[in-house]
Steps between C-alpha positions, in 0.01 A plus 500: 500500500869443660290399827360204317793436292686445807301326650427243187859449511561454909199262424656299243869419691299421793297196304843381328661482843158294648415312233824443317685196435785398726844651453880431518739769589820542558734554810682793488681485856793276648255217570586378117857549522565275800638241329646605149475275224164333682200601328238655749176409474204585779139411546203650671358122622723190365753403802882556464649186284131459267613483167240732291470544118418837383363639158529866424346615132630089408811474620551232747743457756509252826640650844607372837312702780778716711250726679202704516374810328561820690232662278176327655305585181744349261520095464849497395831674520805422317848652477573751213700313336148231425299866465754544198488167329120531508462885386314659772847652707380829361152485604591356833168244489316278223193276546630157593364122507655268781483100479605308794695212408617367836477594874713363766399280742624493848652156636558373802686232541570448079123430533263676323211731619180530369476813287308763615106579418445834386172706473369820321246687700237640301186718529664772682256807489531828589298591790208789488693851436802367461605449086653215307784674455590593849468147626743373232701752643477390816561190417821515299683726787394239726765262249200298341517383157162668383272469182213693379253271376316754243141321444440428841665809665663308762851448577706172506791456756745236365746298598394412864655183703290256624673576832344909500193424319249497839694794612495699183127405420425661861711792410346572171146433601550800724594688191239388260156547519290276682238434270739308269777332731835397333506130383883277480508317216819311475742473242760337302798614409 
């Protein structure tokens, strides 16, 4: 009876950290503490100087992009101090939705460049003998932004510049089983 209990339970954490919703924690190192009196705000994908909106349990609050997440499976990380005004400093994480606002564009020459196209690979299936959940694995030490697309059993990669798209679409065809082959479909963001 413990056997099953025990394994009910492993079970259980295993399909909240797969199939959850994305998360913000908090930094608890000197990377937050660089510059006192600045408040410290990272992202998993959104470049350094995005400004991003996020919403945790309805409370809203905009940001200015200073870095990225050290914690690959987290989306956000902000300084204690932002942990405390929220209410999850004592949890150490809380489900989290981000909004981006504005990304910055590189100039050259004070003249604008085109914004960049970005893509979400989809369709990614595990091959035979290998399970969905060890390919997400796979995936998200490899530093991908990956989503478990329940109905269809497949996984989505997001986030992908037009400029790695061929490249990753190789490198995740490799991955994926060849009977279904990984579409990009692109996005707006």
């Amino acid at each position: 009876m413990k056997k099953y209990l025990l394994t009910a339970i492993v079970l259980t954490l295993t399909a909240t950290c797969i199939f959850g919703e994305s998360y913000i924690n908090w930094a608890s190192d000197d990377r937050a503490s660089k510059a006192p009196g600045e408040v410290y705000f990272a992202h998993s994908i959104y470049p350094k100087g995005s400004r991003v909106r996020i919403n945790i349990n309805g409370a809203e609050r905009e940001f200015t992009v200073v870095d990225r997440t050290k914690d690959k499976r987290a989306e956000a990380t902000v300084s204690a101090q932002v942990a405390k005004e929220f209410g999850f400093y004592y949890s150490g994480r809380d489900t989290v939705t981000t909004t981006l606002l504005a990304s910055p564009l590189p100039t050259i020459l004070n003249d604008a460049a085109p914004s960049s196209v970005w893509f979400d690979i989809k369709g990614i299936a595990p091959r035979k003998g290998q399970g969905l959940v060890q390919l997400y694995s796979v995936l998200i030490a490899r530093g991908y932004k990956a989503v478990i697309d329940k109905d269809t059993k497949t996984i989505t990669v997001k986030y992908i510049p037009e400029y790695r798209k061929d490249n990753e679409l190789a490198s995740l065809s490799l991955m994926s089983d060849v009977s279904s082959p990984p579409e990009a479909l692109q996005i707006e963001l």
